[in-house]
KOLKE-344080 format. One record per residue (C-alpha): residue in one letter; x, y, z. Coordinates in steps of 0.2 Angstrom, whole numbers, plus 5000, padded with zeros to 4 digits. Layout:
N
+--------+------+------+------+
: residu :    u :    v :    w :
+--------+------+------+------+
:      A :    X :    Y :    Z :
...
+--------+------+------+------+
This chain:
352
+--------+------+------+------+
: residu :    u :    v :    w :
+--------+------+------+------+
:      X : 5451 : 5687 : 5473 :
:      X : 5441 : 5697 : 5460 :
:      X : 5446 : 5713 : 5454 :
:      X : 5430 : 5725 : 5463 :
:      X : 5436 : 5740 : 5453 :
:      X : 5420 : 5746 : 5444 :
:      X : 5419 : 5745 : 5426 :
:      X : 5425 : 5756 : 5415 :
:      X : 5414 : 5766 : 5402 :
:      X : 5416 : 5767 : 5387 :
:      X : 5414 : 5784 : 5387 :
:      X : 5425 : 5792 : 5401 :
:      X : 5417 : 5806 : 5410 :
:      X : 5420 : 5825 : 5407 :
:      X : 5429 : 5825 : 5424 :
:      X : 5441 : 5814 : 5423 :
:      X : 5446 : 5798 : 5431 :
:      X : 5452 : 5796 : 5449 :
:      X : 5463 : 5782 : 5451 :
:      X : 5462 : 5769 : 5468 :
:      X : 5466 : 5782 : 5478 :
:      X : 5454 : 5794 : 5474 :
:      X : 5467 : 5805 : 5463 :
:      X : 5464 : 5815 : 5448 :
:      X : 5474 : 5819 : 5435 :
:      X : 5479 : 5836 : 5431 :
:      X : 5498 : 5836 : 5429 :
:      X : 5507 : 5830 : 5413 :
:      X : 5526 : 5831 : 5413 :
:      X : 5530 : 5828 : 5395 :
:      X : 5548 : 5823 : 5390 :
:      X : 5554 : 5826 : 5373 :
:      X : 5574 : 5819 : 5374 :
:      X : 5583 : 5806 : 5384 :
:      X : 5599 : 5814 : 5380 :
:      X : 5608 : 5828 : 5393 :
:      X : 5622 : 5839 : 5390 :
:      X : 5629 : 5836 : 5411 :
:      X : 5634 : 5821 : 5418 :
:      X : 5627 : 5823 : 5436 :
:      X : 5631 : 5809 : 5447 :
:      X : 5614 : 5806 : 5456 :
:      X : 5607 : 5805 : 5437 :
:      X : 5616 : 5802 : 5423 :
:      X : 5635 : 5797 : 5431 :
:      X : 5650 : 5797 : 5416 :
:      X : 5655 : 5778 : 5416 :
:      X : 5637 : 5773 : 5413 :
:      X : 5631 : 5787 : 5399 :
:      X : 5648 : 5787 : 5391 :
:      X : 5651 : 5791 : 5373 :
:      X : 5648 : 5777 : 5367 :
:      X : 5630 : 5772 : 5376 :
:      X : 5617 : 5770 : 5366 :
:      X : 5602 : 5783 : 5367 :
:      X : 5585 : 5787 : 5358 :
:      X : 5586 : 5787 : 5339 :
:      X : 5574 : 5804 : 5332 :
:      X : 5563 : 5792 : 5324 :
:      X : 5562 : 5783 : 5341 :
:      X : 5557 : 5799 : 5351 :
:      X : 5538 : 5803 : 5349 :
:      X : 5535 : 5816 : 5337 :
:      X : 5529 : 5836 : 5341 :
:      X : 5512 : 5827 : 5330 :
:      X : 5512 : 5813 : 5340 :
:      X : 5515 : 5823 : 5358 :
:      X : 5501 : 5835 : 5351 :
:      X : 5488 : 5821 : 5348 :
:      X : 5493 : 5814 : 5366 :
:      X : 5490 : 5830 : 5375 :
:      X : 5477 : 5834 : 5367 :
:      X : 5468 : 5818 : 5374 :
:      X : 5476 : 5820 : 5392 :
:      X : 5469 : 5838 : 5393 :
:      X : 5451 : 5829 : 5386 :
:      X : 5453 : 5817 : 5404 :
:      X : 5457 : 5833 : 5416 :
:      X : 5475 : 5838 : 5414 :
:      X : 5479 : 5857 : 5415 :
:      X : 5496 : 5860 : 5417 :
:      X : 5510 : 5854 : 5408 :
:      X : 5528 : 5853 : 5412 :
:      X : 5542 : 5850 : 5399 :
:      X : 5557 : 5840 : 5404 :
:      X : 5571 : 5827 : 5397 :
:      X : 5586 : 5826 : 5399 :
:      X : 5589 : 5842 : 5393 :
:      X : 5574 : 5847 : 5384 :
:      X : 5584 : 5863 : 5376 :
:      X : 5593 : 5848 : 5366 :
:      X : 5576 : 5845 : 5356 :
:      X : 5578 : 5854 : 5339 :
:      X : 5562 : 5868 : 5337 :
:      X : 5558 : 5867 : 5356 :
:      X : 5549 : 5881 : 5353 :
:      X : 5538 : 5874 : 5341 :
:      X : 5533 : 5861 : 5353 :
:      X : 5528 : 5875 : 5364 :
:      X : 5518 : 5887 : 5351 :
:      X : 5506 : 5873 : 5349 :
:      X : 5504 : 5866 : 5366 :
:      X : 5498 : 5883 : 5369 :
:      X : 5486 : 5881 : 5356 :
:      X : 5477 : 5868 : 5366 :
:      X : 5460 : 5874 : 5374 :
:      X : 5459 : 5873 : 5394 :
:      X : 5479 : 5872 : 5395 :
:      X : 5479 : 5883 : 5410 :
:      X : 5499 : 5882 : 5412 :
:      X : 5513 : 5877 : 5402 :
:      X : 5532 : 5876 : 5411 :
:      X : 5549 : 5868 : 5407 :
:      X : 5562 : 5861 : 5417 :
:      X : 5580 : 5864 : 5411 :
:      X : 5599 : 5863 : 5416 :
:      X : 5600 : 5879 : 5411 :
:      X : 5615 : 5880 : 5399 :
:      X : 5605 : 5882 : 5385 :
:      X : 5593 : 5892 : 5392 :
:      X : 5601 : 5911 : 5387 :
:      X : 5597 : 5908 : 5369 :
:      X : 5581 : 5902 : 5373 :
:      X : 5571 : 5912 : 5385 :
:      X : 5564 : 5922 : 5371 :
:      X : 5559 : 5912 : 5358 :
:      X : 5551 : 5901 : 5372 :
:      X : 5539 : 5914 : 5378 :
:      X : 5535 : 5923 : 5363 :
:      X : 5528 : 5902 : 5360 :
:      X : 5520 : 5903 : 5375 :
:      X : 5530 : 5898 : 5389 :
:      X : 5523 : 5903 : 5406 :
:      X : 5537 : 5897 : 5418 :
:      X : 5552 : 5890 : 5419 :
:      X : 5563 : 5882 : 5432 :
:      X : 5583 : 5879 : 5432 :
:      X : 5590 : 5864 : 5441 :
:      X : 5607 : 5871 : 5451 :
:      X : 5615 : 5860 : 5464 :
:      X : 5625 : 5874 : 5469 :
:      X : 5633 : 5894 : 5465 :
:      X : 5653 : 5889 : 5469 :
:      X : 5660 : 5885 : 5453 :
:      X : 5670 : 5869 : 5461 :
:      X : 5655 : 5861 : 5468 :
:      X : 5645 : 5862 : 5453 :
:      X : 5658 : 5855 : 5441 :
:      X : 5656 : 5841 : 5452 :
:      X : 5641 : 5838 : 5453 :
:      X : 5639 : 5842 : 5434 :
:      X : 5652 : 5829 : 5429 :
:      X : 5663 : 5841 : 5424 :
:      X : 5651 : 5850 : 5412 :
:      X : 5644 : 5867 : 5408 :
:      X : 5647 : 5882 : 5419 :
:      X : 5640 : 5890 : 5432 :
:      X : 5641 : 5908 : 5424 :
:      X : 5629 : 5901 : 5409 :
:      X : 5618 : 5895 : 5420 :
:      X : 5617 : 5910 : 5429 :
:      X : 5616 : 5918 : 5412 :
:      X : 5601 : 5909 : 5408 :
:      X : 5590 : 5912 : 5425 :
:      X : 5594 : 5930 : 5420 :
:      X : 5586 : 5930 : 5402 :
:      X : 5573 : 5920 : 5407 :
:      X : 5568 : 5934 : 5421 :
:      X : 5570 : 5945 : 5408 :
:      X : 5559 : 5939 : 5396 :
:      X : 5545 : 5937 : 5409 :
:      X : 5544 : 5918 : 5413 :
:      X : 5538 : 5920 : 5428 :
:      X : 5541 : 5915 : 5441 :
:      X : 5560 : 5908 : 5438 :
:      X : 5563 : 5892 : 5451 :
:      X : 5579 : 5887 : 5454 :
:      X : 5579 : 5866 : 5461 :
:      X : 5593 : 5863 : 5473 :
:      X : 5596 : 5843 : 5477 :
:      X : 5603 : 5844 : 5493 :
:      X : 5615 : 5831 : 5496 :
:      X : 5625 : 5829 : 5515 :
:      X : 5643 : 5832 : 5514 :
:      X : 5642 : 5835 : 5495 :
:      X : 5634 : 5852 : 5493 :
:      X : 5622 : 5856 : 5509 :
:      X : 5638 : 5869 : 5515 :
:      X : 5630 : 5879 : 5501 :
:      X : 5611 : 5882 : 5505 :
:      X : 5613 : 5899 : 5513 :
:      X : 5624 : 5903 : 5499 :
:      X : 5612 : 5900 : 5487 :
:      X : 5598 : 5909 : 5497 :
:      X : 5608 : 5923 : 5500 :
:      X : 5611 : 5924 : 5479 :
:      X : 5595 : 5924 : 5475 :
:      X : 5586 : 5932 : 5489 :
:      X : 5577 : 5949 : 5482 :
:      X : 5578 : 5947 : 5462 :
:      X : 5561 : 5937 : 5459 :
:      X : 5568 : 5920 : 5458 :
:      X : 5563 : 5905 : 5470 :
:      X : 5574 : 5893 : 5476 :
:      X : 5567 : 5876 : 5481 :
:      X : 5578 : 5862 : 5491 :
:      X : 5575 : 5845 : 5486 :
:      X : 5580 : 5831 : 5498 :
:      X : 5590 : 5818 : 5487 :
:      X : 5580 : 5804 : 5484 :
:      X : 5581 : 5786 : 5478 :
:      X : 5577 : 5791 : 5460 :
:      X : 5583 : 5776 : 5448 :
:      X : 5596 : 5764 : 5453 :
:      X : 5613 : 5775 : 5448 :
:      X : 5614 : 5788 : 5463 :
:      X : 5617 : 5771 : 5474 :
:      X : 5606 : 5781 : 5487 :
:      X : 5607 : 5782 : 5507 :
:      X : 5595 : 5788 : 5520 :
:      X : 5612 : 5794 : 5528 :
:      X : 5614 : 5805 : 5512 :
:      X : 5597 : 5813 : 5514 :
:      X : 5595 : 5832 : 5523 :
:      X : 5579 : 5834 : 5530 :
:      X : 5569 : 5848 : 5524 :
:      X : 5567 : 5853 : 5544 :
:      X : 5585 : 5853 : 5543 :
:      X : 5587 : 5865 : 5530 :
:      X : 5573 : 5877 : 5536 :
:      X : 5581 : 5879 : 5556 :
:      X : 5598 : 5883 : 5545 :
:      X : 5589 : 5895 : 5535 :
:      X : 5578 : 5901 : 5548 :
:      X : 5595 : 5906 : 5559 :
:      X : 5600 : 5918 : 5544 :
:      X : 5583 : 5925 : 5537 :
:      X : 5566 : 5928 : 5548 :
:      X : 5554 : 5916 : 5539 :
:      X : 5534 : 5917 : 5538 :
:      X : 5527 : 5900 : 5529 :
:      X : 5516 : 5902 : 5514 :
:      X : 5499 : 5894 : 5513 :
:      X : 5499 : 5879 : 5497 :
:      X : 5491 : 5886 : 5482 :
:      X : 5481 : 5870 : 5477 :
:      X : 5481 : 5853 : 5479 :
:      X : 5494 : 5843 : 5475 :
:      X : 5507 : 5858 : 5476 :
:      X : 5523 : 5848 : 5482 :
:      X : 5533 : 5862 : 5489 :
:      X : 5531 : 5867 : 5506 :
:      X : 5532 : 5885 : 5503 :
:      X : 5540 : 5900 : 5517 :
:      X : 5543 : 5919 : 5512 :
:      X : 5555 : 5932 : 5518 :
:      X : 5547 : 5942 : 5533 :
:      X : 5556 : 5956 : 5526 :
:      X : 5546 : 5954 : 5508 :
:      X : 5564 : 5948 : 5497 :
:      X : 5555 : 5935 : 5490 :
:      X : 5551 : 5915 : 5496 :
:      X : 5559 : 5898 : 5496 :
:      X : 5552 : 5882 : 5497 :
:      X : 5558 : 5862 : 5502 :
:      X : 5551 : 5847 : 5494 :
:      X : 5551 : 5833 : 5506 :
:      X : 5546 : 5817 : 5496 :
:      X : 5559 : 5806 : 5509 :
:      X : 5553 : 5813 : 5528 :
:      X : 5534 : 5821 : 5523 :
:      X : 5528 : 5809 : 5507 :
:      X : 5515 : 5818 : 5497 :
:      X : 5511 : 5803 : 5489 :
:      X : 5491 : 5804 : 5492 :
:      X : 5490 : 5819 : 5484 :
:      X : 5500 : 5816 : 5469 :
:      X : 5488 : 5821 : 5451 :
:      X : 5503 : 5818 : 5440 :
:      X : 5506 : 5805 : 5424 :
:      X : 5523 : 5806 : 5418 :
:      X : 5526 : 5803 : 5397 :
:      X : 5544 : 5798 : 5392 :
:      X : 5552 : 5802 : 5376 :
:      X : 5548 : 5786 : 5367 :
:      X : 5531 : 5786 : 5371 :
:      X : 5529 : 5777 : 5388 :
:      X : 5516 : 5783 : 5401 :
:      X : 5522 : 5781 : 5419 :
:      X : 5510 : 5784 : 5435 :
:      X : 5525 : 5787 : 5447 :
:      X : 5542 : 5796 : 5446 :
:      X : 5545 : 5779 : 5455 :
:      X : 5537 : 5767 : 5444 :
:      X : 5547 : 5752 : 5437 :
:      X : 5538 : 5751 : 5421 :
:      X : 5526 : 5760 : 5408 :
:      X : 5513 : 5759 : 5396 :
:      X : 5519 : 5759 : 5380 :
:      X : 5506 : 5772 : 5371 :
:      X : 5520 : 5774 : 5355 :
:      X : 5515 : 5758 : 5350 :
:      X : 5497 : 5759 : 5351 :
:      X : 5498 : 5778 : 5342 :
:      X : 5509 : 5771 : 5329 :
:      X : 5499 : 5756 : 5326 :
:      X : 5484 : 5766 : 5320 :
:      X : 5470 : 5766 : 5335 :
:      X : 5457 : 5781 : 5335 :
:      X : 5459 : 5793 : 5346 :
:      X : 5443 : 5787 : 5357 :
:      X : 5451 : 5770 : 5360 :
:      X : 5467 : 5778 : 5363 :
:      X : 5457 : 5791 : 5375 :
:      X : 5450 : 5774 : 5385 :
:      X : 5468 : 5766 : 5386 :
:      X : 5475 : 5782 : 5396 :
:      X : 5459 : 5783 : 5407 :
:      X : 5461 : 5765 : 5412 :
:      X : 5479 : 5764 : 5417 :
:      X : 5476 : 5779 : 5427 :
:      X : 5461 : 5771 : 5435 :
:      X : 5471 : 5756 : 5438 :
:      X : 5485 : 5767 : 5448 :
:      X : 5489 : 5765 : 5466 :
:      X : 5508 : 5770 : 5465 :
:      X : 5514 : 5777 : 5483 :
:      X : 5533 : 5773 : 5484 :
:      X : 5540 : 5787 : 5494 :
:      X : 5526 : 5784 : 5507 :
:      X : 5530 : 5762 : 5508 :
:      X : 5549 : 5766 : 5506 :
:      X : 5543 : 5776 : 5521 :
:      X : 5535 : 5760 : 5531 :
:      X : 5541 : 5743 : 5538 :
:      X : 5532 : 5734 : 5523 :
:      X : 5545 : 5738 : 5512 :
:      X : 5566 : 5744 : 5507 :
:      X : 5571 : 5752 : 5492 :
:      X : 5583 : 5739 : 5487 :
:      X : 5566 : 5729 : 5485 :
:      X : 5560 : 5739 : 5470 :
:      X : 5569 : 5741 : 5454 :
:      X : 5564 : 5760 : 5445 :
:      X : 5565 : 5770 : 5429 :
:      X : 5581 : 5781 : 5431 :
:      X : 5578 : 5798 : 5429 :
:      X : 5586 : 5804 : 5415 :
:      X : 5572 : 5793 : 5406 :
:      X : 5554 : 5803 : 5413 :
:      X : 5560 : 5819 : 5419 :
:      X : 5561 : 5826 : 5437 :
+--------+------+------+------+
C-alpha cells in the first residue's frame, strides 16, 4: 500500500512538525555519556558492564559543538525544554560548559539534568550560575542497605543526600527526587522516603518499574501500580491531586492537604501516556530515538560529521519525527502484542 503521509517541505514550517499521531515536539533529552558510576540492576547490572566492557571512546561521544549545532536546530523545529542525562552526565568533563551555552540559545524556556546524585555536591553551583533551571536525583530508596543494593554496591546514600541538599541550596528549583519502585525489592520504603522529604522543597515522584531495555529481565508481577502507592500513601498523609501543568506532563501530580509540599507517580505500565508523548531522545554518540522504547535510531553523528548544511540536516530531523508513530507502553498494554516481542535500547544508552 502507498505511503498517504503528505509530502514534506522543504522548508519546515515555524511551528513544528507533528508526527502520525498528531504530536509535537518540545522535549529533547540530551545525553552526553554512556558511562555511570552505579551498577543498578534494572540498568546497568555488574556482570554485563564490568571492567572490562567496552564504552564510548571521547571522540565517539558528540562534541559540546556538535550538541550546540543539534540543539540549536531542534529548538528551530519547536523544542523548548531540555533535559540532560547519561549515564551519569556529572561524568562529562566541563558539564557546565555544556550548560552555559545551551542557555545561550533563544526560545530555550527550560533547561534540567537528571543525575545519580553522587557527584552532584560539587556541582550544584557551577551548574546554576551556567544556567541550570532544575534538577532531579534518581534514589531508589533512603535505607543505606537497600540502596547499596540497588546501586550495585556503589556510592552512598549520605552523598546523595548531600547533593539534593546543595542543589536546594543553590536554588535549582524544584529538586525531584525519582523513586523506581520495584515489589519486594524497595516498595517497603515509599513512606519512608515520603516521610524524609515531606516539607523541605523537594518532590518525590514514584515510577513504576518498566521494561526498559532487555537487562532488568522485567515482570508485570514486579510492577506496583501507582494506585497502589497512592492508597499507601493516602493512609499516612491527607492528599489533594494537582491539576497537570501542560501537555505532556507525565506525572500525575498530588500535594499535601497540610501544604508540606507534593508528590507525584508516573504510570507508563497501568495509565500509558503514550499519545501525549512531545519528546525526541539524542544518545551520546549522536543517535536520535522517538521513544524511550525504540529499538533503533537515526544516526545524526554521521550525517553532522559528514559535512551537510545545517537546512538539510534541519529536514532530516523533521522527517523522522514526521515519520513517528512509537506507542510501546500503550501496545505492550494490548493483546496485539508482548514485550519479549520487541527488542529496545537499554537505558543506560538514551537516558531516563
Amino acid at each position: 500500500m502507498a505511503d498517504k503521509t503528505p509530502p514534506t517541505p522543504l522548508n519546515p514550517p515555524s511551528r513544528g512538525p507533528v508526527d502520525r499521531l498528531g504530536r509535537p515536539l518540545h522535549d529533547l533529552r540530551i545525553s552526553v555519556m554512556d558511562r555511570c558510576n552505579f551498577r543498578c540492576p534494572y540498568c546497568m547490572p555488574a556482570d554485563q558492564y564490568h571492567e572490562h566492557f567496552r564504552f564510548l571512546h571521547s571522540n565517539e561521544r558528540l562534541s559540546f559543538a556538535e550538541i550546540i549545532r543539534l540543539t540549536r536546530l531542534f529548538v528551530r523545529l519547536g523544542v523548548r525544554k531540555i533535559r540532560i542525562t547519561g549515564g551519569e552526565p556529572l561524568l562529562r568533563p566541563q558539564i557546565e560548559e555544556l550548560v552555559g551555552e545551551l542557555s545561550l540559545i533563544e526560545d530555550i524556556e527550560d533547561i534540567a539534568l537528571t543525575t545519580n546524585g553522587v557527584l552532584l555536591a560539587q556541582h550544584a553551583a557551577g551548574l546554576k550560575a551556567a544556567g541550570l533551571h532544575r534538577v532531579t536525583v534518581s534514589l531508589d530508596s533512603i535505607d543505606d542497605d537497600v540502596f547499596q543494593r540497588m546501586t550495585g554496591g556503589r556510592g552512598g546514600i549520605e552523598r546523595v543526600l548531600d547533593g539534593i541538599r546543595a542543589a536546594t541550596d543553590a536554588g535549582l528549583d524544584p529538586v525531584k527526587v525519582n523513586v523506581v519502585v520495584q515489589r519486594g525489592v524497595n516498595d517497603d520504603g515509599v513512606l519512608d522516603l515520603v516521610e524524609h522529604f515531606r516539607g523541605t522543597g523537594v518532590i518525590v515522584r514514584f515510577i513504576e518499574y518498566m521494561d526498559v531495555g532487555t537487562m532488568n529481565h522485567w515482570r508485570p508481577e514486579d510492577t506496583v501500580p501507582s494506585r497502589e502507592l497512592l492508597e499507601r500513601i493516602s493512609r499516612r498523609f491527607a492528599l489533594n491531586p494537582v491539576d497537570r501543568s501542560y501537555r505532556g506532563e507525565v506525572a500525575n501530580r498530588y500535594e499535601f492537604e497540610d501544604g508540606a509540599g507534593e508528590i507525584g507517580f508516573v504510570s507508563s505500565v497501568t495509565e500509558p501516556f503514550c499519545r501525549d508523548c512531545t519528546r525526541a531522545r539524542l544518545s551520546s554518540d549522536g543517535k536520535l530515538f522517538n521513544c524511550l522504547f525504540a529499538n533503533q535510531g537515526l544516526d545524526l553523528r554521521a550525517v553532522l560529521r559528514g559535512g551537510v548544511d545545517d537546512e538539510q540536516l534541519l529536514e532530516i530531523i523533521y522527517k523522522a519525527w514526521r515519520a513517528r508513530a512509537d506507542r510501546y507502553s500503550e501496545l505492550r498494554a494490548s493483546s496485539r502484542s508482548s514485550p519479549e516481542e520487541l527488542k529496545r535500547i537499554e537505558m543506560y544508552y538514551i537516558g531516563g
